[in-house]
N, C-alpha and C positions, 0 to 999 in steps of 0.2 A: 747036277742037272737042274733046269729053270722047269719048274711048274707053274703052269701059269695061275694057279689056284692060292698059288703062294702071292701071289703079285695082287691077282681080283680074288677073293673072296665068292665061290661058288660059279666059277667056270669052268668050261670043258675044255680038256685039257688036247683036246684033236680039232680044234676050230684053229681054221687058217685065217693071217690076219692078210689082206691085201694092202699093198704101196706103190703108190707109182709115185715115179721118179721121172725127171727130164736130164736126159743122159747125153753125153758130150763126147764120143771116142775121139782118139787123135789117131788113128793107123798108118802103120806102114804096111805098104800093098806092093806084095812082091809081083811081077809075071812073069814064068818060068816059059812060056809057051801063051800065045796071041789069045786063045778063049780063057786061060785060066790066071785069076790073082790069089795070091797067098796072102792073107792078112792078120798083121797083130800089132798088140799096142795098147796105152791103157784106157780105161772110161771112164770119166769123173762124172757122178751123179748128183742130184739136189732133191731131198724129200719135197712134191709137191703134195700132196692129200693121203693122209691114213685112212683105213677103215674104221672109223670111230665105234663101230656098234662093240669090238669086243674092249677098248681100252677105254670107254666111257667113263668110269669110274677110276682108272686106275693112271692117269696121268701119261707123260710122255714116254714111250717103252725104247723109242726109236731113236737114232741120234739121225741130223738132219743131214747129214750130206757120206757120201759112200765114193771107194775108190776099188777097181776094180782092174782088173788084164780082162782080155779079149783075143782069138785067134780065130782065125775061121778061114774058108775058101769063098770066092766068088767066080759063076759063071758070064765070059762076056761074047755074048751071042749076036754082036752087032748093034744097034742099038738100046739090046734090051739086055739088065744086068739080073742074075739071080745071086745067094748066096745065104750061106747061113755061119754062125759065129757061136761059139760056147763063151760065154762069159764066169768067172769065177773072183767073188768079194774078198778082197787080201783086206780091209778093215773092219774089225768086230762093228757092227750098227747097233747094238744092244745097248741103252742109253740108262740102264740099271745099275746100279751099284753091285757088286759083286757078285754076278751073275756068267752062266756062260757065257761063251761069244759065240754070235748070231752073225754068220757072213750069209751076203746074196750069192746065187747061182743060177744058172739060166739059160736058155738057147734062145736066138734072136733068130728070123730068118726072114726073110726081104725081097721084094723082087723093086725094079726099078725100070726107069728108062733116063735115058742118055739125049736130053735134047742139043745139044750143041757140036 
């Protein structure tokens, strides 16, 4: 198991670090029936900004780009779409030498609209 105390020297080892990412899905969108789409497919990501305040000291923890599956439902209610997606990280991100592996996971959920 990865302590993060092992990595920074006098950290707490229940601080969450935040990442955001600029993420790419390519889905396939089933419709079974006219309001309803089934979707899945994978999502390629690109680390843009860490939360520096816990790895200040301790260098790059993160590796910079992440690959992921995605499935989910969407509702389509005429021109307006809702939906939501579970996503799950099939690549270890953990940029450490022999360390566990650190995948994302996640729910997305979205509402939209349909101009065209």
């Amino acid at each position: 198991a990865t302590d993060i105390d092992q990595i920074i020297p006098g950290s707490k080892s229940d601080v969450d670090v935040k990442l955001n990412y600029l993420q790419i899905p390519l889905l396939l969108s089933y419709r079974p029936v006219k309001f309803l789409s089934l979707q899945a497919g994978p999502q390629f990501g690109v680390l843009i900004n860490e939360d520096k305040t816990l790895l200040q000291n301790g260098g790059d923890a993160f590796k910079k780009g992440d690959f992921s599956m995605l499935a989910g439902a969407q509702l389509n209610l005429g021109p307006l779409k809702a939906g939501a997606r579970y996503v799950i990280g099939l690549i270890d991100i953990n940029d450490l030498p022999n360390q566990e592996e650190w995948k994302n996971t996640g729910f997305q959920v979205y509402v939209g609209l349909r101009i065209f």
